[in-house]
VEXDREN-2710 file (C-alpha; in Angstrom, 1 decimal):
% VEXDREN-2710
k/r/px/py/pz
1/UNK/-164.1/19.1/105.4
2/UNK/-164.1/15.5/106.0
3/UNK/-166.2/15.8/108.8
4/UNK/-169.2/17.6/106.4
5/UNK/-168.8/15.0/103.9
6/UNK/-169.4/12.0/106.1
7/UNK/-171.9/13.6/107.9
8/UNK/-173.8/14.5/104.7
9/UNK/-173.3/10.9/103.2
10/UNK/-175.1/9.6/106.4
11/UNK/-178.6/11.6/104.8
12/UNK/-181.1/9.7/103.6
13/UNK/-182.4/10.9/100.1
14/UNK/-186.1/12.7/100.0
15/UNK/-189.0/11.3/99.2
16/UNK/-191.2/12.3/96.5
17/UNK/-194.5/13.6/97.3
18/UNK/-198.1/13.1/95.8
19/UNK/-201.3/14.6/96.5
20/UNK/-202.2/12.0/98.1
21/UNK/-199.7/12.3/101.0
22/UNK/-200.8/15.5/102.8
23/UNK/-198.0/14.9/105.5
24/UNK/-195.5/14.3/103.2
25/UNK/-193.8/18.1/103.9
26/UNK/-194.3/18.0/107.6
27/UNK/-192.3/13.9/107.5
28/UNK/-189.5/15.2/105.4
29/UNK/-188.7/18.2/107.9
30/UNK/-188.9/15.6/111.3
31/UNK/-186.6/13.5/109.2
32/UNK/-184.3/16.5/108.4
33/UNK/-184.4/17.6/111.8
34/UNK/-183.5/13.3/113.2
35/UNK/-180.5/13.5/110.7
36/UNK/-179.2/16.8/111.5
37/UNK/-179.4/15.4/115.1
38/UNK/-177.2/12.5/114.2
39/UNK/-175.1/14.5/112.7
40/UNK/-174.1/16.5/115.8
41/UNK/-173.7/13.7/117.9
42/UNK/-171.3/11.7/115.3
43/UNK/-169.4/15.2/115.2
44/UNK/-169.0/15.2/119.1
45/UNK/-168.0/11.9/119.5
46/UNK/-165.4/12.5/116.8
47/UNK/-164.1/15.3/118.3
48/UNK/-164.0/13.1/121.8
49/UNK/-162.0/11.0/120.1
50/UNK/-159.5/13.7/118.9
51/UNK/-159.1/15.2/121.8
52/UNK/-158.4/11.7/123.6
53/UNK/-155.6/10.7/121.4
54/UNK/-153.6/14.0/122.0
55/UNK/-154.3/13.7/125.4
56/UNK/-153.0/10.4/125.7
57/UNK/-150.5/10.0/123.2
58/UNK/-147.0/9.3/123.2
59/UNK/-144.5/12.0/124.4
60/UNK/-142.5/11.7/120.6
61/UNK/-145.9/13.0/119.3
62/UNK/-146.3/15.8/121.5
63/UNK/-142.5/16.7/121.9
64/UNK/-143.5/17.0/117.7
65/UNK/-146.2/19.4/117.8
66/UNK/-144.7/21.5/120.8
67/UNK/-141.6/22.0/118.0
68/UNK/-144.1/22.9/115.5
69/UNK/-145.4/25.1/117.5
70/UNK/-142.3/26.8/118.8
71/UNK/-140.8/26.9/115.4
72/UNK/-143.8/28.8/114.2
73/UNK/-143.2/31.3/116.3
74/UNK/-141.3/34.5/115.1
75/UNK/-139.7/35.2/118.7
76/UNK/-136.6/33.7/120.0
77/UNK/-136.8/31.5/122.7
78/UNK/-134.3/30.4/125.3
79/UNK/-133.7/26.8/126.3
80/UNK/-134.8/26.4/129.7
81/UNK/-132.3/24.6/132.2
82/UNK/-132.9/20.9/132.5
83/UNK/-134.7/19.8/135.5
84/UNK/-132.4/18.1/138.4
85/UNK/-133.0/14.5/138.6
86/UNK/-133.0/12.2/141.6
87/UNK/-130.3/13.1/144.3
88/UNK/-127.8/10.6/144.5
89/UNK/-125.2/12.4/146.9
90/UNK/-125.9/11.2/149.9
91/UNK/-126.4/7.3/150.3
92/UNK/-130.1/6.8/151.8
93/UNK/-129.6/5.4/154.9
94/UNK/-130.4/1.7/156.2
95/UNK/-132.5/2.7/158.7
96/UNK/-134.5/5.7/160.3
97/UNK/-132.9/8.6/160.5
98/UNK/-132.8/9.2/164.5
99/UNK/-131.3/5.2/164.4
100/UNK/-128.4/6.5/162.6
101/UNK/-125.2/7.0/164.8
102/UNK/-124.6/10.8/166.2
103/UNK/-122.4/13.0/165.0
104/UNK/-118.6/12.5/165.7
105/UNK/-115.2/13.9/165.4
106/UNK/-114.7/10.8/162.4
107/UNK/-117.2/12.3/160.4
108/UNK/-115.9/15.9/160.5
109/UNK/-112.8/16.1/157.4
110/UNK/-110.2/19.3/157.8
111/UNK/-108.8/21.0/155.4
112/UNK/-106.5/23.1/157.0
113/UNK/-105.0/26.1/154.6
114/UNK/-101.0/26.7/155.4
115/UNK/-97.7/27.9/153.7
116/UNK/-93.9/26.1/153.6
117/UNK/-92.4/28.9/154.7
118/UNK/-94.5/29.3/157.8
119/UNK/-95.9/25.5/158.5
120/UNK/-92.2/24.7/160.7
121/UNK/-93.6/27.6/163.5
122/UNK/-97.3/27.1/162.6
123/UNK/-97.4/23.3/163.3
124/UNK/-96.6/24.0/166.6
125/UNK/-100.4/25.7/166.9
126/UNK/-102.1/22.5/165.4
127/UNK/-100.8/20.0/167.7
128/UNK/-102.0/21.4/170.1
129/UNK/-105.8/21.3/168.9
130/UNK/-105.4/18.1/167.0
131/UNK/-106.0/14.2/168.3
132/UNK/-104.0/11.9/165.8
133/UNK/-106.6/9.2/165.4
134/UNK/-109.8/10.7/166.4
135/UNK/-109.8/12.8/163.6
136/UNK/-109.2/13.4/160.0
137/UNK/-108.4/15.9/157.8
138/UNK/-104.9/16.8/155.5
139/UNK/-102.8/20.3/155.9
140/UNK/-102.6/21.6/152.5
141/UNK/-99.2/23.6/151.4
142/UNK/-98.0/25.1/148.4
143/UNK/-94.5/23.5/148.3
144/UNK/-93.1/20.1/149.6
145/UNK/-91.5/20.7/153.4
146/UNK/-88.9/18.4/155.2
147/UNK/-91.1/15.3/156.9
148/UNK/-90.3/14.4/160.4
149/UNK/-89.1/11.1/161.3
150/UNK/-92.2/8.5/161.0
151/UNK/-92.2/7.3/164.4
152/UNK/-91.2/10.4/166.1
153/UNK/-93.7/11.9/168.3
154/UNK/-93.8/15.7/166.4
155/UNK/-95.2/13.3/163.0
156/UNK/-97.7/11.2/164.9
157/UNK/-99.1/14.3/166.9
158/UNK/-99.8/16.1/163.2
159/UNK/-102.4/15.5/160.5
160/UNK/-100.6/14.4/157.0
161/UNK/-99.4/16.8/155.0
162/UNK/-100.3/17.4/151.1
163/UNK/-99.3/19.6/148.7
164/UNK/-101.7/21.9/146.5
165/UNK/-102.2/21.5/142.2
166/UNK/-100.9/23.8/140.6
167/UNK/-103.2/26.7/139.7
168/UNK/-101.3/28.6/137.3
169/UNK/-104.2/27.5/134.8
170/UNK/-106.7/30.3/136.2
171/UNK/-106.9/33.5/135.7
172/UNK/-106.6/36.1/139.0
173/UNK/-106.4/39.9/138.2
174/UNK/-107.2/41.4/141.9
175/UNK/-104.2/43.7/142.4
176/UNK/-103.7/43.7/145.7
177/UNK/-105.0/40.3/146.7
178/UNK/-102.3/37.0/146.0
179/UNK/-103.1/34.3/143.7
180/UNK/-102.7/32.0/146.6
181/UNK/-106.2/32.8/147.3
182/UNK/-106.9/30.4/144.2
183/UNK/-105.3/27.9/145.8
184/UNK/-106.7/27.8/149.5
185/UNK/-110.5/28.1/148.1
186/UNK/-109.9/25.1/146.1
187/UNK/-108.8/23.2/149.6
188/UNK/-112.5/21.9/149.7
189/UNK/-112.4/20.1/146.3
190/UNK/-109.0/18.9/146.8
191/UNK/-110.6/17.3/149.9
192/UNK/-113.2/16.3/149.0
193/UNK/-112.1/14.3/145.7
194/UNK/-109.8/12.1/148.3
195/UNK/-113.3/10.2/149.1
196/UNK/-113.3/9.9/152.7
197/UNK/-115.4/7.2/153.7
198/UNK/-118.4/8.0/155.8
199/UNK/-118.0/11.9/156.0
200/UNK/-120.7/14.5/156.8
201/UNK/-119.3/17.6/156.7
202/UNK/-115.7/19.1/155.8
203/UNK/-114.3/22.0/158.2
204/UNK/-111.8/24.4/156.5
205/UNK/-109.5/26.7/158.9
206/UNK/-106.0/28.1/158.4
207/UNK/-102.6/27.0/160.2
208/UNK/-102.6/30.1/162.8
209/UNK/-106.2/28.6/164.1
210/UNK/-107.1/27.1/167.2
211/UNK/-110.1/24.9/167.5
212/UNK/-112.4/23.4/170.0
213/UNK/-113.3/20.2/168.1
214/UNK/-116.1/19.2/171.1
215/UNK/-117.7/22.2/170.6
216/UNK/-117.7/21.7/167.0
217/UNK/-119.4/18.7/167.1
218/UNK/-121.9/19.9/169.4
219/UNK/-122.6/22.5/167.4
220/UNK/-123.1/21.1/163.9
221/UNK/-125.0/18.2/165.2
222/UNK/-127.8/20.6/165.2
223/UNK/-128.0/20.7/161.4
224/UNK/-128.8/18.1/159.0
225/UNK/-126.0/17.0/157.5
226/UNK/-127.6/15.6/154.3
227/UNK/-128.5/19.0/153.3
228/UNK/-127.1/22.1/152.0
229/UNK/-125.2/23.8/155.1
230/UNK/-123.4/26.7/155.0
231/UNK/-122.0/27.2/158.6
232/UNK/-119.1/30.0/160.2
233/UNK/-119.4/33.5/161.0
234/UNK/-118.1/36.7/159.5
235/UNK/-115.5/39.3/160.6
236/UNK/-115.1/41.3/163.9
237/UNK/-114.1/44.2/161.8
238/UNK/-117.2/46.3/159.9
239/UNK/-114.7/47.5/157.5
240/UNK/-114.0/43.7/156.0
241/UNK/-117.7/42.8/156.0
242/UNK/-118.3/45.8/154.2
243/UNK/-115.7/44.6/151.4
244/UNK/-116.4/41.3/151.7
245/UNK/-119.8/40.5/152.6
246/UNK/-121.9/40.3/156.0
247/UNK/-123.5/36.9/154.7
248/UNK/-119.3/35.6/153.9
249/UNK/-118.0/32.6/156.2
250/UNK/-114.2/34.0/157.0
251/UNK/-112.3/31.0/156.7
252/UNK/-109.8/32.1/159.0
253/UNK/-112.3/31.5/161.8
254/UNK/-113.4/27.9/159.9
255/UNK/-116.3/27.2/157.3
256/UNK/-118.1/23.9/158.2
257/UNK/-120.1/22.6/154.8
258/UNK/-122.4/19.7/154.7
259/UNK/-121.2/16.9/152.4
260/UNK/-124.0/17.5/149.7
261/UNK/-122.8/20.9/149.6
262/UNK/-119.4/20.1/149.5
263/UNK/-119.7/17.5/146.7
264/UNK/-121.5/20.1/144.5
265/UNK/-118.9/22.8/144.9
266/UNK/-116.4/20.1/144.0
267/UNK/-118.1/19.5/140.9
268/UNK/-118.2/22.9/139.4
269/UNK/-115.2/25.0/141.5
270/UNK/-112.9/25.3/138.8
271/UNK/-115.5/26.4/136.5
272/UNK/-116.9/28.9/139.6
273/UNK/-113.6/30.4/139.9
274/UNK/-113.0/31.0/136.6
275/UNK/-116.3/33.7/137.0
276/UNK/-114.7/35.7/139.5
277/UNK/-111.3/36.1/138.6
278/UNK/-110.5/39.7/140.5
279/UNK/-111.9/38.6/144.0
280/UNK/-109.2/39.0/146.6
281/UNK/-109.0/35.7/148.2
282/UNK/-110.1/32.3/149.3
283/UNK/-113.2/33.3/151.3
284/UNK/-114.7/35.2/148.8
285/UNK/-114.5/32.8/145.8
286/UNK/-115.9/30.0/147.6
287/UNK/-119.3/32.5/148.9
288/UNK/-119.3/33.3/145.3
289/UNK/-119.9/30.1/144.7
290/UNK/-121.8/29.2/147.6
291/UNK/-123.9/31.8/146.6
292/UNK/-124.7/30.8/143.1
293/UNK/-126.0/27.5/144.1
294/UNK/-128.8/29.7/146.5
295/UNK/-127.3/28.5/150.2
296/UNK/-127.1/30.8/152.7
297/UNK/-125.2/31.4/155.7
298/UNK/-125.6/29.8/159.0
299/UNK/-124.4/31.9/161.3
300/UNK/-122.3/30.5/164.7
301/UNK/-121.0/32.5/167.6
302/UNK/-118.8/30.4/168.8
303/UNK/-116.4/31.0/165.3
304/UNK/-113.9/34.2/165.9
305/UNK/-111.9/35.6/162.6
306/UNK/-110.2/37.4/165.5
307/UNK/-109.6/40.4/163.0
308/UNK/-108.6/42.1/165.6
309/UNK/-104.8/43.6/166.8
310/UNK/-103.3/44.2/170.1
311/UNK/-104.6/43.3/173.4
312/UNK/-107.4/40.0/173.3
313/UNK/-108.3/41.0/176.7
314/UNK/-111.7/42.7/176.2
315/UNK/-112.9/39.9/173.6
316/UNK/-112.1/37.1/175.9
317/UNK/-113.3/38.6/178.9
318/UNK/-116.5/38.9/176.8
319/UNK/-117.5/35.8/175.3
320/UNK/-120.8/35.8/173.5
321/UNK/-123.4/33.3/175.6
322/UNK/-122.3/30.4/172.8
323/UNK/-120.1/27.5/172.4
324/UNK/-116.5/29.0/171.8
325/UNK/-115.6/26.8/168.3
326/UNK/-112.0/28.6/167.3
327/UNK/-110.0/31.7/167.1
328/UNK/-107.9/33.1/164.6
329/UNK/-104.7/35.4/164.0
330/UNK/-103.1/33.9/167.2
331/UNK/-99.7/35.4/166.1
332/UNK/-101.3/39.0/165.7
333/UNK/-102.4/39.2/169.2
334/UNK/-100.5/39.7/172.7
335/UNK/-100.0/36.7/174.7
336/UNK/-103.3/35.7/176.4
337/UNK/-101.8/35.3/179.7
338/UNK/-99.6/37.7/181.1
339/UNK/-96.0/36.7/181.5
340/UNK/-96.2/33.8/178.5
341/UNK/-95.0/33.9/175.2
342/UNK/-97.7/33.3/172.6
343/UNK/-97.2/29.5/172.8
344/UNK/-96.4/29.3/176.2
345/UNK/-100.1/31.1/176.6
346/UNK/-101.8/28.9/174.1
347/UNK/-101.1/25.8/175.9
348/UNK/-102.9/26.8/178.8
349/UNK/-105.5/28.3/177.1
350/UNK/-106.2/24.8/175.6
351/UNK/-105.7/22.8/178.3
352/UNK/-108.3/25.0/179.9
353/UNK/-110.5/24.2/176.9
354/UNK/-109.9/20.9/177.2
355/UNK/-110.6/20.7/180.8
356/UNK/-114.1/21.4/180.1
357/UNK/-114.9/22.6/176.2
358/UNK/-118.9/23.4/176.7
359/UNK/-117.9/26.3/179.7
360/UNK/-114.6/27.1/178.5
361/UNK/-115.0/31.1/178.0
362/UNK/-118.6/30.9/179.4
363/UNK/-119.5/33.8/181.8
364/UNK/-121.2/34.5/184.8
365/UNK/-121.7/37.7/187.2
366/UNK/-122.3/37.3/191.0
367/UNK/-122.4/40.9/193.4
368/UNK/-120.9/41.3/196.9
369/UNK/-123.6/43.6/198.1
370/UNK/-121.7/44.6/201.2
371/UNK/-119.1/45.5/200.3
372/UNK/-120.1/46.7/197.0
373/UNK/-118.5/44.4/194.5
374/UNK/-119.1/43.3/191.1
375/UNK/-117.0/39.8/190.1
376/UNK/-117.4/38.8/186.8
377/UNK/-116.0/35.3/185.4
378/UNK/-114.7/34.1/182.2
379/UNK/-114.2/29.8/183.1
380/UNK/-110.5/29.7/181.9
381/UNK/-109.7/33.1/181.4
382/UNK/-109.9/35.8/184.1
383/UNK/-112.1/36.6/186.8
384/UNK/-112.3/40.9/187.0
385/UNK/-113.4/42.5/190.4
386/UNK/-114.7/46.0/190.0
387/UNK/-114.9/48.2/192.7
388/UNK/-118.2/49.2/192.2
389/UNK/-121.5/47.5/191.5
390/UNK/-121.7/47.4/187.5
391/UNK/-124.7/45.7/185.6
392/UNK/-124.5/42.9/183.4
393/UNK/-125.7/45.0/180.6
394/UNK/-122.7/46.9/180.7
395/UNK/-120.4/44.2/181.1
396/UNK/-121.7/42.3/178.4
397/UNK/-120.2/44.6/176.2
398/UNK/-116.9/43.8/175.2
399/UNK/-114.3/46.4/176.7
400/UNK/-112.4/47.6/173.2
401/UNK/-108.6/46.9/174.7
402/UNK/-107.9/46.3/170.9
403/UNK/-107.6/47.9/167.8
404/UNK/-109.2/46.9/164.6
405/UNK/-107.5/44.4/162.1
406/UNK/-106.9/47.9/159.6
407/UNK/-104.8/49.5/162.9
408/UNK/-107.8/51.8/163.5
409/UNK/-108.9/52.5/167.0
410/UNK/-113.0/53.3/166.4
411/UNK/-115.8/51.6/168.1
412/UNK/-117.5/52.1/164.8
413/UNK/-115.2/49.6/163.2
414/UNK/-116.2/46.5/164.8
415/UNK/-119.6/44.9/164.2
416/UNK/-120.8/43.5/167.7
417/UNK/-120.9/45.5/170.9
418/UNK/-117.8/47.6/172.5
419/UNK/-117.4/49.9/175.2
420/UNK/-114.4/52.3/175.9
421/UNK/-112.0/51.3/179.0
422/UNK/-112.5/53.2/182.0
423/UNK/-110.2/56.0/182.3
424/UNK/-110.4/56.4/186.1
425/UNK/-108.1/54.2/187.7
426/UNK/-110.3/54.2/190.6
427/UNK/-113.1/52.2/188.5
428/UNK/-110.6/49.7/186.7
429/UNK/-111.0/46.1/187.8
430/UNK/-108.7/44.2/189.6
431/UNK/-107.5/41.3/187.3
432/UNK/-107.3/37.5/188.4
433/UNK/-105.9/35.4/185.5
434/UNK/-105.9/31.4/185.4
435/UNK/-102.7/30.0/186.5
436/UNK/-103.7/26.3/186.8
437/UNK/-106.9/24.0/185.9
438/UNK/-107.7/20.4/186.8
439/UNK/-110.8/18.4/186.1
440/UNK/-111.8/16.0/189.3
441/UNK/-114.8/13.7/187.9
442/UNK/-117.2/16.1/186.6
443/UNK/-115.9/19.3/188.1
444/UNK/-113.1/21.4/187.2
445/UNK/-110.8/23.6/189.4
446/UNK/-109.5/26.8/188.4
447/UNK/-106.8/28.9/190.1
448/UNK/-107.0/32.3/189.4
449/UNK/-103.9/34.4/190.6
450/UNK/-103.8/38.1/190.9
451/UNK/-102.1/40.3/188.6
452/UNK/-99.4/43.3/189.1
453/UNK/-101.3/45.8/187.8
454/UNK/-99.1/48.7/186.9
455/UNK/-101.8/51.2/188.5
456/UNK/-101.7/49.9/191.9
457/UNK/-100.0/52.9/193.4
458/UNK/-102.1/55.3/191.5
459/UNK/-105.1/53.3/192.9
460/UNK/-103.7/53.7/196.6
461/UNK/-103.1/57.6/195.7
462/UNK/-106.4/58.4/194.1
463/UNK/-109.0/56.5/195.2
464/UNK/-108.1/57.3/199.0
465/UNK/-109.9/56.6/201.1
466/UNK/-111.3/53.5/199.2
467/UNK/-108.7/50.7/198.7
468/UNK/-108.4/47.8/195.6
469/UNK/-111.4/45.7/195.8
470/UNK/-110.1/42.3/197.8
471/UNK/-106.3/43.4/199.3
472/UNK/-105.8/40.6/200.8
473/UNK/-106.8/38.2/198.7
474/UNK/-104.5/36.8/196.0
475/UNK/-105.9/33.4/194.4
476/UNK/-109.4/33.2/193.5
477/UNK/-110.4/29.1/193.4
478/UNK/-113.6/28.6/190.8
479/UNK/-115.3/25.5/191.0
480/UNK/-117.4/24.3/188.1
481/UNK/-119.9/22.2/187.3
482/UNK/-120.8/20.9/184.0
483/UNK/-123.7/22.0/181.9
484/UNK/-126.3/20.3/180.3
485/UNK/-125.7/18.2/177.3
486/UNK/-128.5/20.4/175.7
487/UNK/-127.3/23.6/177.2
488/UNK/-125.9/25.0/173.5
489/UNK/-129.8/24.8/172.1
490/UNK/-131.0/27.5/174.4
491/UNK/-127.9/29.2/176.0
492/UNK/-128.2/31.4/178.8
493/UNK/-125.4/33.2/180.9
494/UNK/-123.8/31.2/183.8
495/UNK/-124.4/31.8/187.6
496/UNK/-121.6/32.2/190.3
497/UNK/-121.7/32.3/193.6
498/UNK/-119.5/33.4/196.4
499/UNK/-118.2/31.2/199.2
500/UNK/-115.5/31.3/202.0
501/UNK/-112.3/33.4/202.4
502/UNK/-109.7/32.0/203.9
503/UNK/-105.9/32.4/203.9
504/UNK/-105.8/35.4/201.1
505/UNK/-108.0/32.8/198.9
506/UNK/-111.3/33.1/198.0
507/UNK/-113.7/30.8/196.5
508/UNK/-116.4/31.0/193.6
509/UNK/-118.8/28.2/192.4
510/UNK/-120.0/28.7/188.7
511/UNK/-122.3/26.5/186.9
512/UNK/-126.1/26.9/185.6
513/UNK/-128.7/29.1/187.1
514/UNK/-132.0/27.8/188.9
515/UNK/-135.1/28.7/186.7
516/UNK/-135.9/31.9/186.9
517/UNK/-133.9/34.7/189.0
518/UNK/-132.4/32.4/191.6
519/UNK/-128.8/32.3/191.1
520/UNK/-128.8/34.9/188.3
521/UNK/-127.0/38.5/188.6
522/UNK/-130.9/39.5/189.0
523/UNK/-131.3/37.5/191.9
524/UNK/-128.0/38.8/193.9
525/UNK/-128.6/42.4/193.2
END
C-alpha cells in the first residue's frame, strides 16, 4: 500500500486539451506510459533494497523472524542438538605432525582391573609384564590391601595401587552379572581424571593378563592418537560374541582408547551407565558407550580374551600371522610348559617374549622332503614334527586341544579356525618344547627339548614298520633373526630352514622369507 501511494504521488497531473492541440491525446498517453515506467523501476529498486537488508542484517533480527515463523506454525518442533564447537582435547602440537616424538611405553596409561581378595596371587602375574619406570598406569581394587615395604623389591617391581569410588549410587539390575562390573568399566574415567601428563592412549586389562608392552607400542603407533580409537579384539568363544557383541573389545584381553576418546567417555560415563543398567559387566557398558558416541572397533590379532579352558596347546602352536599383544585367563588354563606350575611356565614364556617380542609366537613351516617331514615352529613355544608331509593350510588351523570358555567341546563354538586332533597315533606330531632362550646381539637361541609323549609305545606298536619322526634326536636349536621394524604393517608367515645334525641335536634357522617362494613352505615342497 505504501508502495502504490508513493508511486502514484510521483504522477504528474493531465493536461487540459483544446482544439487547437491535435496531439494532445497521443502526449498524455507517452507521458502515462514514461510514468508508469518510473514507477516500475522505483518499485524494483525498493524491493532490492528489502531484500538487501534481510539479507544482511544482524543475526537478533533474523533469530526474530525465524521465531515468528516457528511459533506460527501449528506443529511441534524439536530442538535440534547444538553444534560441537572447536576441539579443545588434544593440545595442537608445536610443530608438524611427523616432527612429533614416536610413540612410547610413557605415553601408554594402564588401568589394570583387580580384586583384594585375589591381587596377593595375581600380582605375582604383573610383575612379570611390568617395567617400574618405563611405564605408567595404577591397579585399581575394590578394598584397601596390606602395602609392601617401600623399598622392598616386590613394591618397586609393581604399579601403585588405588582403590575404586564407591558405586553404590548406580543402579545394576542384571541378575546374574555382579555389580563389580560398574566399578571396573568406570576404571577409564577414574584414570583418566588423575591428568597424566603427556598421554596418548589409556590400555585397560585385568590382573590375570599378560602383556607384551613392545608389541603394543608397535601396534598402536599405527593409529592416530588424536583421534577417536577404539582398539582390542573380541572373544574366542561364538557363544560370548553372540551375547555380547562381535564389534565388543573384551577387556580381559585389553582395550586400548585414544585420549580424545578417553576424555569424552570420562565426561559423560556416569551418565552412560546409568542407560544401561541390566548389562552384565565392564565390557559391555563401556561399548555401550563407545557406541553412542559413533566409534567403532579396531580390530587387533595380536589381543587373546583366551576364553578358552583346558589345554593352550593348539592356540599357541597356532598363532595368527600378527604381533602377539596379551593373553588372558592364565589361571584357567594348564601350565604352558609341561612339567611347570602356572607361574613357573609363565616366566619362561615371558622371558621368551622378552627375548625377542616382534617373533615371539610367530610361525614358520620348512619340509624334509626325504625323509618325509613336516616341522612346524612356534619362536618360544614348541616346534611339532609330523610324520608325514602336512600343508600349511592345514596347519594354520588351530588344533582344538581345548574346550570352550562355557565347558563345551564344539568346533562350532569358537569364532576363528579349528581342526579336530588326530586320532591316529601314528599321525600325532612329535613335540619339542622350549627349555631355554638367549638373545646374542640381534639373534636369539632357542632350545627346544623333546617331550615324553605318553603314546611313544603305542607309536612303536602301531605304526611298525615306520618309527617317530627324528629318534635320535632330542634338542632342536632355533636360530632367529629379527624382523623388520615395518614387518607388523604387512605380516607374512616366517621361513625356517633346516641345517646340520649332530650329536642327537638338530638345528633350525627361522627369520623372514626372500620375496617370493624362496624360503617359503611353497618353495621347500
Amino acid at each position: 500500500m505504501t508502495m502504490t501511494t508513493t508511486t502514484s504521488a510521483s504522477i504528474p497531473a493531465p493536461v487540459a486539451c483544446s482544439s487547437t492541440h491535435r496531439h494532445c491525446l497521443p502526449c498524455t498517453q507517452r507521458r502515462g506510459s514514461a510514468a508508469a515506467s518510473a514507477a516500475a523501476v522505483v518499485a524494483l529498486l525498493l524491493a532490492t533494497s528489502a531484500w538487501l537488508s534481510l539479507v544482511f542484517s544482524s543475526p537478533s533480527i533474523r533469530l526474530h523472524w525465524a521465531h515468528i515463523r516457528t511459533s506460527a506454525s501449528p506443529f511441534p518442533r524439536a530442538s535440534p542438538p547444538p553444534l560441537p564447537g572447536p576441539s579443545t582435547r588434544v593440545p595442537p602440537p608445536t610443530g608438524p605432525p611427523n616432527r612429533l616424538p614416536p610413540l612410547s611405553l610413557r605415553h601408554l596409561v594402564f588401568g589394570i582391573g583387580g580384586s583384594a581378595h585375589l591381587w596377593p596371587r595375581r600380582r605375582e602375574f604383573v610383575r612379570l609384564w611390568w617395567r617400574p619406570g618405563a611405564m605408567r598406569g595404577h591397579v585399581w581394587l575394590d578394598d584397601r590391601v596390606p602395602r609392601p615395604p617401600r623399598n622392598s623389591s616386590l613394591a618397586r617391581s609393581l604399579p601403585p595401587v588405588r582403590v575404586s569410588e564407591d558405586i553404590s549410587r548406580f543402579r545394576y539390575t542384571n541378575p546374574t552379572g555382579h555389580p563389580s562390573g560398574l566399578r571396573i568399566a568406570r576404571i577409564l574415567s577414574e584414570t583418566f581424571r588423575l591428568g597424566h601428563r603427556g598421554s596418548r592412549w589409556f590400555v585397560l586389562v585385568d590382573d590375570d593378563t599378560i602383556v607384551c608392552p613392545d608389541n603394543l607400542v608397535a601396534v598402536l603407533a599405527k593409529y592416530d592418537w588424536t583421534e577417536m580409537a577404539y582398539v582390542g579384539s573380541p572373544s574366542e568363544s561364538h557363544s560370548a560374541n553372540t551375547y555380547f557383541s562381535h564389534a565388543m573389545a573384551f577387556g580381559g584381553g585389553g582395550i586400548a582408547i585414544s585420549y580424545p576418546l578417553a576424555e569424552a567417555l570420562a565426561g559423560m560415563m556416569d551418565e552412560c551407565i546409568e542407560r544401561y543398567p541390566r548389562l552384565y559387566g565392564s565390557d559391555d557398558r563401556l561399548h555401550a558407550c563407545i557406541s553412542e558416541l559413533g566409534v567403532p572397533l579396531s580390530r587387533e590379532y595380536g589381543f587373546h580374551q583366551w576364553d578358552i579352558r583346558g589345554n593352550a596347546h593348539g592356540l599357541l602352536a597356532a598363532h595368527p600371522v600378527a604381533p602377539f599383544i596379551s593373553i588372558h585367563h592364565i589361571e584357567a588354563v594348564d601350565p604352558i610348559y609341561p612339567g611347570l606350575s602356572t607361574l613357573g611356565s609363565l616366566k619362561r614364556f615371558t622371558k621368551a617374549m622378552k627375548a625377542d617380542p616382534m617373533s615371539f609366537l610367530q610361525r614358520s613351516i620348512c619340509y624334509d622332503k626325504r625323509r618325509k617331514l613336516t616341522f612346524s615352529v612356534s619362536l618360544g613355544y614348541v616346534v611339532q614334527v609330523f610324520p608325514t608331509i602336512v600343508l600349511p593350510r592345514e596347519l594354520e588351523r588351530s588344533e582344538q586341544t581345548y574346550i570352550a570358555w562355557n565347558k563345551l567341546n564344539n568346533r562350532n563354538e569358537f569364532d576363528f579356525d579349528t581342526r579336530d586332533t588326530y586320532r591316529s597315533v601314528c599321525k600325532k606330531p612329535v613335540l619339542f618344547f622350549l627349555r631355554d632362550i638367549e638373545r646374542d646381539g640381534n639373534t636369539t637361541l632357542g632350545s627346544y627339548r623333546r617331550a615324553k609323549g605318553r603314546d611313544n609305545l603305542k607309536k612303536k606298536v602301531f605304526c611298525f614298520p615306520r618309527t617317530p619322526p627324528l629318534p635320535d634326536v632330542n634338542e632342536i636349536q632355533v636360530f632367529g633373526t629379527p624382523l623388520s621394524e615395518n614387518w607388523h604393517l604387512v605380516p607374512r608367515r616366517l621361513c625356517c630352514k633346516l641345517n646340520q645334525r649332530r650329536n642327537g641335536t638338530l638345528k633350525i634357522a627361522v627369520g623372514q622369507c626372500d620375496h617370493g617362494a624362496s624360503g617359503s613352505a611353497a618353495g621347500s615342497l
